[in-house]
C-alpha positions in Angstrom: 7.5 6.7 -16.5 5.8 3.5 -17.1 8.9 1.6 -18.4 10.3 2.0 -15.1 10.8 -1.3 -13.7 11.6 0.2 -10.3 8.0 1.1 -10.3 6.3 -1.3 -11.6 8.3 -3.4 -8.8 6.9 -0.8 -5.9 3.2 -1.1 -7.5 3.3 -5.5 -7.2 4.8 -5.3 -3.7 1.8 -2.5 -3.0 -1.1 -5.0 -4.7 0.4 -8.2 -3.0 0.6 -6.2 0.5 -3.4 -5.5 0.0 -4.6 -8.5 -1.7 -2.1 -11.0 0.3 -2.3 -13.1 -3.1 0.6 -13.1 -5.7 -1.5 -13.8 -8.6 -4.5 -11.6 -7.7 -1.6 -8.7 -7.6 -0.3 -9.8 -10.6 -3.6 -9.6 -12.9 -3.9 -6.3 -10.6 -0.6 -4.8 -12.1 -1.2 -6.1 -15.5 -4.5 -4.2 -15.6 -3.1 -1.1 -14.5 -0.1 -0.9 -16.7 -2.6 -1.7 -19.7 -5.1 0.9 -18.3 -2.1 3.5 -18.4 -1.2 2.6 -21.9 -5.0 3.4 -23.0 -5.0 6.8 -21.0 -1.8 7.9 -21.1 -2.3 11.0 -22.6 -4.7 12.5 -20.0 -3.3 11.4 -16.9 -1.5 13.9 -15.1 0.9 11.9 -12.2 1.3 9.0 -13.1 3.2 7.3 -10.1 -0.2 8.7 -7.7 -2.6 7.3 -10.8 -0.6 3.6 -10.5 -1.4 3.6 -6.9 -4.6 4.7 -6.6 -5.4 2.3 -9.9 -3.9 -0.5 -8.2 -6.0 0.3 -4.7 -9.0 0.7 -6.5 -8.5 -2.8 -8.9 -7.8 -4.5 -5.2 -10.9 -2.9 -3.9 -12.3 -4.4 -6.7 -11.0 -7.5 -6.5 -12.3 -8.2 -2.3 -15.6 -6.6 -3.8 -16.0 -9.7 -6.5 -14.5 -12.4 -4.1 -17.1 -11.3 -0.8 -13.8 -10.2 1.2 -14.4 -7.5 3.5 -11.5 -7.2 5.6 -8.3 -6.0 4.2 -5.1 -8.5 5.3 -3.8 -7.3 8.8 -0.6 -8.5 8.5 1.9 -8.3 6.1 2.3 -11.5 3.4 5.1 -14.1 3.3 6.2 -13.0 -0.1 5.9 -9.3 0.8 8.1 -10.3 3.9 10.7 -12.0 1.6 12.5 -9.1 0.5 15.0 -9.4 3.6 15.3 -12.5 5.7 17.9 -11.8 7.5 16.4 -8.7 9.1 13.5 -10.4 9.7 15.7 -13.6 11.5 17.6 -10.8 13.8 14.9 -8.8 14.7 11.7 -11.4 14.6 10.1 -10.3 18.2 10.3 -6.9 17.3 9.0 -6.7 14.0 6.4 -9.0 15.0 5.3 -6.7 18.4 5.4 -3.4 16.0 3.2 -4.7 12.7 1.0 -6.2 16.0 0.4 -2.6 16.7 0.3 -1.2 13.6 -2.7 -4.0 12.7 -4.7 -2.4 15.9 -4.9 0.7 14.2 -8.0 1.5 11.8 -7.4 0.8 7.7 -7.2 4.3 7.0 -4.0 5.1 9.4 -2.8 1.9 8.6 -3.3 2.4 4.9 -1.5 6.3 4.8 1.2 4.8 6.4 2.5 2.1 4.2 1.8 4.4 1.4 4.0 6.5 3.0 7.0 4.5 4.9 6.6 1.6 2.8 5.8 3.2 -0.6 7.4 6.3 -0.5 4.6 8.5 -1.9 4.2 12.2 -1.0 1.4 13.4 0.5 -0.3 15.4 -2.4 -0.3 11.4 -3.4 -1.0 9.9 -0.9 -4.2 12.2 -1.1 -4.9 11.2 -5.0 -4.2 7.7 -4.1 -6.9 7.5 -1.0 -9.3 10.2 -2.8 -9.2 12.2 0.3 -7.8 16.3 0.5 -3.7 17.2 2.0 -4.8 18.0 5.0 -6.6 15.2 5.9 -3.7 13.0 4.8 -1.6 15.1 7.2 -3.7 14.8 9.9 -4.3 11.4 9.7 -0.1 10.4 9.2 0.1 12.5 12.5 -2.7 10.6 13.9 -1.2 7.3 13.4 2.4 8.0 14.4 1.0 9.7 17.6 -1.1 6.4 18.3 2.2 4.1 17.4 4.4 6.5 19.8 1.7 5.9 22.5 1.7 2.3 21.7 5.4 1.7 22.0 6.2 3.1 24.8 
């Protein structure tokens, strides 16, 4: 699984979308691909364990450097992947991740894991250490706010 480079792709773009720092997600990713290599044996999913490894090495990582706030908006190299969606539609991406940063890091956090990473929610809820249903519930929450918001 972890010779995938698809994955290991989709767990960079996830560190530099937390840590807003190419290098700090690159020493992020390094760590958890060696951290699977040592473990391997015992872990059970291993695309949920790379993301909630790579969450908890960025958590880490704002712990060390005194950052409290997570990045609201989404970095210039994570924003790179398609310029010319991002040229056409500039105002409208720009008013939508606007208010997608008003809602609270948890919604915010369920829903890039979801959209933006693909995970399922049984992930999602190994990922965030929190139960299904609350991952549910808070995915519903956030599209309901959004919906609200864009209308």
């Amino acid at each position: 699984m972890f010779d995938d480079p698809l994955l290991y792709e989709s767990i960079r773009r996830y560190a530099v979308r937390l840590l807003s720092d190419s290098d700090a997600a690159n020493d992020v990713v390094q760590e958890v691909f060696l951290r699977f290599k040592q473990h391997r044996n015992s872990i059970a999913q291993p695309r949920a364990w790379a993301y909630r490894t790579a969450r908890n090495l960025a958590i880490d990582h704002f712990r060390k450097t005194k950052t409290t706030v997570l990045p609201d908006s989404m970095p210039a190299e994570a924003a790179r992947f398609n310029p010319v969606l991002l040229n056409e539609k500039k105002e409208e991406i720009e008013m939508i991740q606007q208010k997608i940063n008003r809602l609270s890091i948890r919604h915010r956090e369920v829903l890039r894991l979801k959209f933006q990473e693909g995970l399922k929610y049984a992930e999602i809820a190994d990922v965030i250490g929190e139960p299904v249903t609350t991952v549910a519930w808070l995915i519903h929450e956030a599209v309901t706010l959004l919906r609200k918001e864009l209308k």
